[in-house]
C-alpha positions as CSV (number, residue, x, y, z in Angstrom):
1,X,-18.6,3.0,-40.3
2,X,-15.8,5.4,-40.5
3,X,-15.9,5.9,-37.0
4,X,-14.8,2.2,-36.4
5,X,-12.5,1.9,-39.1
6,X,-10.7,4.8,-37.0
7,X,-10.9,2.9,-33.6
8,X,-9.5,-0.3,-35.3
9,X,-6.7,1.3,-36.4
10,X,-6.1,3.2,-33.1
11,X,-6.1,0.3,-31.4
12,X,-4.2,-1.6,-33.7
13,X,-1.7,1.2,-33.4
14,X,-1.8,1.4,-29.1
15,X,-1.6,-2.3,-29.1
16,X,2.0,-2.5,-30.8
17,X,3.3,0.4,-28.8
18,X,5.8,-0.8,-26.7
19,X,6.2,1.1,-23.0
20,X,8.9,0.3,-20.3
21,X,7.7,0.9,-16.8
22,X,10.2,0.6,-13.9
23,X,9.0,1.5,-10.6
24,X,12.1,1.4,-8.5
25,X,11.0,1.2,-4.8
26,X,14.6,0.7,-3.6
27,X,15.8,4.0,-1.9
28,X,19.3,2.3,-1.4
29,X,18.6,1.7,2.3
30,X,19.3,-1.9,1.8
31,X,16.6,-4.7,2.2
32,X,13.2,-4.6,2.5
33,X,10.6,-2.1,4.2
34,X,9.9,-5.1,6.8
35,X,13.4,-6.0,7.7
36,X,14.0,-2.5,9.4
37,X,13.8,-2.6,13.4
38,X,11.9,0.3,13.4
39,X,8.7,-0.8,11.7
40,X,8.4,-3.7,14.0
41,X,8.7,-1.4,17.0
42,X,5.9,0.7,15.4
43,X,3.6,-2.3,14.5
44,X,4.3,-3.6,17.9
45,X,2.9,0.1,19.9
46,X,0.3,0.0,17.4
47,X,-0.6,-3.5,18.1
48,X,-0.2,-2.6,22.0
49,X,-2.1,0.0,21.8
50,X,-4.9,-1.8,20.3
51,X,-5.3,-4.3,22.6
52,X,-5.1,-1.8,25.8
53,X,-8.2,0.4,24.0
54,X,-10.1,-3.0,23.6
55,X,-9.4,-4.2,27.1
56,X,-10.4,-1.0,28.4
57,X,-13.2,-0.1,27.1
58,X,-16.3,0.1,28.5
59,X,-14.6,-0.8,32.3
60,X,-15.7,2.1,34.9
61,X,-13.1,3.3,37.5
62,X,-15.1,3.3,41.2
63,X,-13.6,5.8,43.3
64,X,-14.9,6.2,46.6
């Protein structure tokens, strides 16, 4: 009994505790992550390389 008078009034307490989060994920670089050139070069090798490991793969080279 005493035990959940406790937790009542814990939580009643945590419940009118106000907390401000900010989670800034602008470095100052400007716009977004997906606006810079050089993520769609990487995503475009990645993508590249991909599709040439797909293609390839199981393909035996004859030489002879």
């Amino acid at each position: 009994m005493v035990f959940q008078t406790l937790a009542g009034s814990v939580l009643a307490v945590a419940q009118d505790a106000e907390i401000k989060v900010n989670i800034g994920t602008d470095s100052g670089g400007g716009g977004a992550w997906y606006q810079a050139w050089w993520v769609w070069v990487l995503v475009g090798l990645f993508a590249l390389i991909v599709i040439i490991a797909i293609t390839q793969r199981g393909r035996t080279v004859v030489k002879g």
